[in-house]
C-alpha positions in Angstrom: 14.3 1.7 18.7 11.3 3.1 17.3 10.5 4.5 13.6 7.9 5.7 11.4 6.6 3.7 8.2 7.3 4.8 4.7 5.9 4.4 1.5 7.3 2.0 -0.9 4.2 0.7 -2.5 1.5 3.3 -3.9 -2.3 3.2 -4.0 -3.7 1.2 -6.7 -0.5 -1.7 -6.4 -0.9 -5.1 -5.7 -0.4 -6.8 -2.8 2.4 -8.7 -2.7 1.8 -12.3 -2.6 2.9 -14.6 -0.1 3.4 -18.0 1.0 3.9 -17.8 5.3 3.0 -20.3 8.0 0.2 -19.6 10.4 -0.2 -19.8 13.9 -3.4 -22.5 12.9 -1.4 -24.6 11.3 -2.1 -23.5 7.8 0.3 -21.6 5.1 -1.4 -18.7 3.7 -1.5 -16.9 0.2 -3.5 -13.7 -0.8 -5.6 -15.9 -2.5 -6.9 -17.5 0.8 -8.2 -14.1 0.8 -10.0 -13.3 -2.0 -14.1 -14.0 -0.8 -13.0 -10.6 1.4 -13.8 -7.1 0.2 -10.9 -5.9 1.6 -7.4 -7.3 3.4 -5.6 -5.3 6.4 -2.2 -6.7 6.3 -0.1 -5.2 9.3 3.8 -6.3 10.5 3.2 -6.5 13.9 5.0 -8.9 16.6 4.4 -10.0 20.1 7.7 -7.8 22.4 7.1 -4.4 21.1 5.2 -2.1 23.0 3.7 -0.1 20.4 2.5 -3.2 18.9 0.9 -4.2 22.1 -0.8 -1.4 22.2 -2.1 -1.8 19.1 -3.7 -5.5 19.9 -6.9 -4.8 21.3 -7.9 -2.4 17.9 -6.9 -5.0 15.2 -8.3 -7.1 17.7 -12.1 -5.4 17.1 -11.5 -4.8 13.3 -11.7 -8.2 12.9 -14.4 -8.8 15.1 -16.2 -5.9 13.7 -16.0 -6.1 10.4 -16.7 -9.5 8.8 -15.7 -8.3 5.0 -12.2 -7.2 6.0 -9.3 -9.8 6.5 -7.1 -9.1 9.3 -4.2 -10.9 8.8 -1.2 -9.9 11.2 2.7 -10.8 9.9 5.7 -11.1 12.1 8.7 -10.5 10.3 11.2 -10.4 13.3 14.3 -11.9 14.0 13.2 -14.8 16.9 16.9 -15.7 17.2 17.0 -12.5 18.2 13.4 -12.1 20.3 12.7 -14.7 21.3 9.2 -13.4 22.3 8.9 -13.2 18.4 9.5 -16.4 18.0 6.6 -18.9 16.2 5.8 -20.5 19.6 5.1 -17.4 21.3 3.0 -16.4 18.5 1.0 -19.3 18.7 0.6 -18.5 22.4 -0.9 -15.2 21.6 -3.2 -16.7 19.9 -4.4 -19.0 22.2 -4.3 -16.7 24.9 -6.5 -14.3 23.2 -4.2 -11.8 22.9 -4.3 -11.7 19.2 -7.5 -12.5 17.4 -6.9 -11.8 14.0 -7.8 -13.5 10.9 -4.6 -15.2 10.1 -0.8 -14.3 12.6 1.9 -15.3 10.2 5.4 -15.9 10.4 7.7 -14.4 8.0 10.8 -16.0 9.1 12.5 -15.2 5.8 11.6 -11.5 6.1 10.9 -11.7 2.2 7.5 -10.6 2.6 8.2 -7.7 4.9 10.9 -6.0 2.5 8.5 -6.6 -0.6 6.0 -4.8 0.8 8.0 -1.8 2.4 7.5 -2.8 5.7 9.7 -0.4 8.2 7.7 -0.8 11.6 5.7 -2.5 14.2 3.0 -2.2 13.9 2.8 -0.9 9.8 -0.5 -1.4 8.3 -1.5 -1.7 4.3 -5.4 -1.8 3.9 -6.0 -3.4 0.2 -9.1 -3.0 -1.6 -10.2 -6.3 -3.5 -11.0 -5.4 -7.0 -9.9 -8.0 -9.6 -7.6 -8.7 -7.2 -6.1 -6.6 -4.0 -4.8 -3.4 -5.0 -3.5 -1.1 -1.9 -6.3 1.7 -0.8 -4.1 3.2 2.1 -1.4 2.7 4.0 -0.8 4.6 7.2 -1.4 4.3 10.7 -4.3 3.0 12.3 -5.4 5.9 14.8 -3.4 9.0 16.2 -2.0 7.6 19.1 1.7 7.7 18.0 2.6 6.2 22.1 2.2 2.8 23.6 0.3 4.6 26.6 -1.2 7.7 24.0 -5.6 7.0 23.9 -6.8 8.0 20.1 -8.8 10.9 20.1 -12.8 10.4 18.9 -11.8 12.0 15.6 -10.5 11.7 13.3 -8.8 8.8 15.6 -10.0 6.0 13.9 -8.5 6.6 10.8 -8.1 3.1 9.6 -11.3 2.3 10.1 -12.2 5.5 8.1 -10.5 4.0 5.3 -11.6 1.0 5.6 -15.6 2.1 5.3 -14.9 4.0 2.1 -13.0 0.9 0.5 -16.5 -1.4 1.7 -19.2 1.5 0.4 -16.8 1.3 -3.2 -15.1 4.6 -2.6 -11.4 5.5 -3.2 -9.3 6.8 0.1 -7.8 10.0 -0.3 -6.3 10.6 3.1 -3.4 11.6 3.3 -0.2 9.2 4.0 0.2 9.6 7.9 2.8 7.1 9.1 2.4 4.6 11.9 5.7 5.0 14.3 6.7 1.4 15.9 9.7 -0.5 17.3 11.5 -1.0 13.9 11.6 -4.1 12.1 14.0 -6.5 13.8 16.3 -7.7 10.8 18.6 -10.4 10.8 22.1 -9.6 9.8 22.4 -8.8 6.4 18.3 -8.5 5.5 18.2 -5.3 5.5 16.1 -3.9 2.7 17.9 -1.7 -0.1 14.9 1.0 1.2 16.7 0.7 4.6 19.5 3.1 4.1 17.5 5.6 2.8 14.9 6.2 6.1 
């Protein structure tokens, strides 16, 4: 089933913190962060198409761009997909199939309802000043389709944002919702924002 992302979080809040399990081994926080100028958090997973599609451009962000974190969080239900599932992310990884900066696993789903999270993928770019406050949130092009190509412009939108966060500038594009396979919750994890979308 696919949705669109909402906004629960503003510009100008912080990030929510964090304490999740990486495919390398590690458990991260925000403040693993924090020599970055600026943090790309997206909910993303490994079965969703629209995610999929997604790979290869979070994929060159964080080749591209060595001030920005690119830190991928999977929030789904693996009982549930098991393609979600810890093991399978760690495969992705090692396949090359995601390259990010850190691919977390939010098994409690905590961190994907504090942050508003509604799709896959949904991504938050945060601006690090005295601490990551969120610049935009909205989708990362304006290809809304697992087979849709962005167009030259403005189809890089994300990466529009995140050179005006990087040059010290505040975004002021508008909200435009990334549209995904909605958030796989386990019974009874539904956010309280849930019922309202």
């Amino acid at each position: 089933m696919a949705g669109e992302s909402t906004r629960v979080l503003d510009r100008g809040d912080s990030a929510p913190d964090f304490s999740l399990p990486g495919t390398d081994g590690e458990t991260h926080s925000l403040d693993d962060f924090h020599e970055y100028d600026a943090l790309l958090v997206v909910f993303t997973c490994n079965h969703c198409p629209y995610a999929q599609a997604k790979h290869p451009a979070l994929n060159a962000i964080a080749d591209d761009y060595d001030d920005v974190a690119v830190v991928g969080i999977n929030p789904n239900d693996a009982d549930a997909y098991p393609d979600d599932s810890f093991d399978a992310m760690r495969d992705a990884v090692s396949e090359g199939t995601v390259d990010y900066d850190a691919y977390l696993r939010d098994d409690s789903q905590a961190t994907a309802a504090a942050y508003g999270a509604v799709c896959t993928p949904d991504p938050f770019l945060f601006a690090n000043r005295d601490g990551f406050e969120l610049a935009y949130h909205g989708r990362l092009d304006d290809a809304q389709s697992p087979d849709a190509e962005p167009s030259d412009d403005p189809g890089f939108e994300m990466r529009d944002a995140i050179d005006t966060v990087l040059a010290g500038g505040d975004v002021t594009r508008e909200f435009a919702p990334a549209r995904g396979c909605t958030i796989k919750w386990k019974p009874g994890n539904e956010p309280d924002y849930w019922g309202d979308l």
